[in-house]
N, C-alpha and C positions, 0 to 999 in steps of 0.2 A: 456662448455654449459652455456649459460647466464641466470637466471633467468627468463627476459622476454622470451626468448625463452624456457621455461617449464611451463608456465605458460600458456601460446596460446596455446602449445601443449595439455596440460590439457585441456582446453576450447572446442578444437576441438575435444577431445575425449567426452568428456562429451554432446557437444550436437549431435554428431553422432548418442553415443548409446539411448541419449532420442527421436530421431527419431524410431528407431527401436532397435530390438534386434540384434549385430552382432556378426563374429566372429575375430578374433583376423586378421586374413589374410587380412581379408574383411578391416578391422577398418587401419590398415597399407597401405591398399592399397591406402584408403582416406588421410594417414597421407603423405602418397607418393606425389600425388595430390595438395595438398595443402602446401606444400614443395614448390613446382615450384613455387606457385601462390606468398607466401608471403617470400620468399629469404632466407627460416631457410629448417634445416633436422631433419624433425619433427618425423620421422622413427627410433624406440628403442627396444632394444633389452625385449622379454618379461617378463626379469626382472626390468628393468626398468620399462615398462607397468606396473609393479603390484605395484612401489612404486609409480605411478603416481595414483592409484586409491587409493592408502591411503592416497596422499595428497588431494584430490577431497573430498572424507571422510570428511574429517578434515577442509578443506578450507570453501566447500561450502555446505556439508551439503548430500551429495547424495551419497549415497550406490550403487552402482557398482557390481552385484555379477553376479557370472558366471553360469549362465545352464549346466553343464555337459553334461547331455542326448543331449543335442541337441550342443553342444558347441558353445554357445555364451554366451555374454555379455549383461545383461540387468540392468536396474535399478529397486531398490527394492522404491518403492512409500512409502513415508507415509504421509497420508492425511492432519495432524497437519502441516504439514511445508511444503506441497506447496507452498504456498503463499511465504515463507519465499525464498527458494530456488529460485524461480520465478524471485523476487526482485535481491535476489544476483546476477545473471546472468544478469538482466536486467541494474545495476548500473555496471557489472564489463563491458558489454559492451559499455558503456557509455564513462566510463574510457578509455579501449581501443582503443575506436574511436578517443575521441582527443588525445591521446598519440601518435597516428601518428605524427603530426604537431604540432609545433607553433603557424603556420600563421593559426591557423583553421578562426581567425576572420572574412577573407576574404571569407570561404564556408560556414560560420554556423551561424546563425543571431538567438542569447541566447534570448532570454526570457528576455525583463527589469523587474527586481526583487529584492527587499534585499533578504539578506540570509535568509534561512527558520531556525535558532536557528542548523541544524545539527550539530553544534559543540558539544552541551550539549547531543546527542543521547548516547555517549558511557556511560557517565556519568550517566545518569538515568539509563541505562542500570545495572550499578554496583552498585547505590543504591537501585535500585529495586532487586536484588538478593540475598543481603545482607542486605537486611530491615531496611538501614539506612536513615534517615532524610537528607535532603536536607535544604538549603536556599537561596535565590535568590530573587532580586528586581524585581517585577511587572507592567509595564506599561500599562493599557488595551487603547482600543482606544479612549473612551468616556474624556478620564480624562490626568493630563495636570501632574503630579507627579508620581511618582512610589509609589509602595507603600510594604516591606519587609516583604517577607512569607516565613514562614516554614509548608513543607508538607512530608507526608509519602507516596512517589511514589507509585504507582501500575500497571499501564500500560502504555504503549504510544498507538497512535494513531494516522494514517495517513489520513487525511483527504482533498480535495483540493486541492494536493500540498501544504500542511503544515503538521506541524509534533506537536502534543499537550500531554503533560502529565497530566494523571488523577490521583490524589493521594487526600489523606484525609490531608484540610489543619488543623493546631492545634488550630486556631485561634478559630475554631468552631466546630470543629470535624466534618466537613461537605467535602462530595466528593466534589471536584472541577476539573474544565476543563482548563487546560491555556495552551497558545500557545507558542511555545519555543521562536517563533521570538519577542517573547514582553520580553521575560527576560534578566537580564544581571546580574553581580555580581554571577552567581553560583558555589556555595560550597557544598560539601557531608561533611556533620559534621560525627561525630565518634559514635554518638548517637543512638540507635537502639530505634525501636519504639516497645513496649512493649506488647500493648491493642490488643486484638482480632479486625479484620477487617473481617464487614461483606459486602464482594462484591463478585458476579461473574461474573470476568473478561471473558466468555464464550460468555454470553446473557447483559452485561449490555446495549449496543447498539444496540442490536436484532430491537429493535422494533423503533428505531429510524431512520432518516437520518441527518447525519450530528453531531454536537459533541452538540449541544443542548440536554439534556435531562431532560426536566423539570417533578417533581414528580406528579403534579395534573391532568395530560394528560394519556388518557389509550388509545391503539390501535386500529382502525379501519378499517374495510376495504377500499380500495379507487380504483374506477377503473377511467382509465386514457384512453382517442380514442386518438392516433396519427396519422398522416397522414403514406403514406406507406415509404416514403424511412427515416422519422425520424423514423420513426417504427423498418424501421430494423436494425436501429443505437442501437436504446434499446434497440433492445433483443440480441445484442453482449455483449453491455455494462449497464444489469442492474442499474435500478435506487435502488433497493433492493432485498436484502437476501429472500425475501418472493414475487418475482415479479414472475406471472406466465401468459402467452399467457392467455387469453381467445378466442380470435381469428382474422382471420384477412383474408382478402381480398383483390382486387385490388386498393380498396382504403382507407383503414384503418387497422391499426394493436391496439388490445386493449387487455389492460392490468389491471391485479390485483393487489392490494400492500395489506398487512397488516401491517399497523405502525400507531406512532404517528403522529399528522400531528402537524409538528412544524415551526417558520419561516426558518428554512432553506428547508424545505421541500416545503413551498409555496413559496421561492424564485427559489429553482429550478425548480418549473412546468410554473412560469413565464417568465423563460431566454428560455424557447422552442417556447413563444409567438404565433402566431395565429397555430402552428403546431400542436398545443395539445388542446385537450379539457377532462375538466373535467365531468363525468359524474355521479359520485356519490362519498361522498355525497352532499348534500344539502350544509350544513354547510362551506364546502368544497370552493361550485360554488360560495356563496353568497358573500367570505373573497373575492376568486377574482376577480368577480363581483367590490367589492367594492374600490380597489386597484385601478382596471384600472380607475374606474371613479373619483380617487384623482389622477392620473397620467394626465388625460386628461384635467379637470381643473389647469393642472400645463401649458399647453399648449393655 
């Protein structure tokens, strides 16, 4: 039995039971099924099955536990690492996709892009666990040199289709935000960072949108009219943790935010352009207000 084929087999178990709750018969019957479809015998004996839910465990993060009373298979949720779980299935499908083919060049038109830094993700990963210092040279976009930092990692953060880490750099003892894809040169020194860090990596971006978190900016409420069918783009895909319906009709869907209003937050109410309007606040209408009419003067 080949690994890629335990491996697909596991996949197809795991998203079965996160459909529903089943039982062992039922779950084989699917493995039967899907046997034909994809050229493997995905069908194992229930010992097997059980060392397959230890490697699911262990792989991607999802507990697997059986209902007796009712004998089935369910999964046990935990709320913290949705997200996380989410992702892992959503990149190992990705994987898989092109692992079919080659030639995908011919069916799959990528995204023109440099790489987004994921090289360094494992890496921050282990210096953040082990509260070791990092170093690495810095390119931001404004500016024409790098420039060499040492930071005490704390989180990452996916934003955009980009990936940034927030850590306290030494230089100033000041929280910083940098993007993996501007780094290069990175090292985890041996060095542990010593000094009490006060951050909560929980709410530090609660109130914000996007990786801007400037300190002189306090949160506001902000209601946003969009039209209806961008409307119900949004409320699939929040623009914020604090985005809630206020209501909506055949021709408008409006919404709440409580956040900071930051440029990236006035850049994104601007890429929805005549679909959206703002309705409060003031301060709010006035910034885009004032945007559009140095936009139009450019014209």
């Amino acid at each position: 039995m080949s690994k890629r084929e335990s491996i697909n087999r596991q996949m197809l178990i795991l998203k079965k039971i996160r459909q529903r709750a089943i039982s062992f018969d039922d779950l084989m019957s699917h493995l039967k099924t899907q046997s034909d479809i994809h050229g493997y015998n995905f069908v194992v004996s229930k010992r097997t099955f059980q060392r397959d839910l230890e490697d699911i465990r262990f792989t991607f993060q999802f507990d697997i536990q059986c209902d007796k009373s009712r004998n089935v298979y369910y999964i046990k949720e935990e709320p913290n690492i949705v997200d996380y779980n989410d992702r892992m299935l959503e990149a190992f499908d990705t994987f898989n996709a092109l692992n079919i083919s080659t030639q995908v060049t011919e069916i799959i038109d990528f995204e023109r892009r440099k790489p987004q830094g994921t090289e360094y993700l494992s890496g921050f990963i282990y210096a953040i666990k082990n509260k070791q210092l990092v170093q690495f040279s810095y390119l931001k976009f404004w500016e024409e040199e790098s420039t060499n930092r040492t930071i005490f990692p704390i989180m990452l953060k996916e934003f955009k289709n980009r990936w940034y880490i927030v850590g306290k750099d030494l230089k100033d003892e000041k929280i910083k935000t940098f993007a993996l894809d501007r780094i290069s040169s990175f090292i985890i020194t041996n060095e542990l960072y010593q000094k009490e860090v006060n951050f909560n990596i929980e709410n530090y971006f609660d109130s914000f949108f996007g990786i801007i978190t400037p300190d002189d900016v306090q949160p506001e409420k902000v209601i946003l009219s969009f039209d209806l069918v961008q409307g119900k783009y949004i409320k699939t895909l929040p623009l914020h943790t604090s985005q809630k319906v206020m209501y909506e009709n055949e021709n408008e869907i409006r919404i709440s935010l409580h956040l900071c209003i930051t440029h990236d937050f006035i850049m994104e109410i601007m890429s929805f352009g005549n679909l959206v309007k703002v309705i409060e606040p003031k301060s709010l209408k006035d910034e885009i207000v004032s945007i559009l009419k140095e936009t139009l003067e450019q014209y």
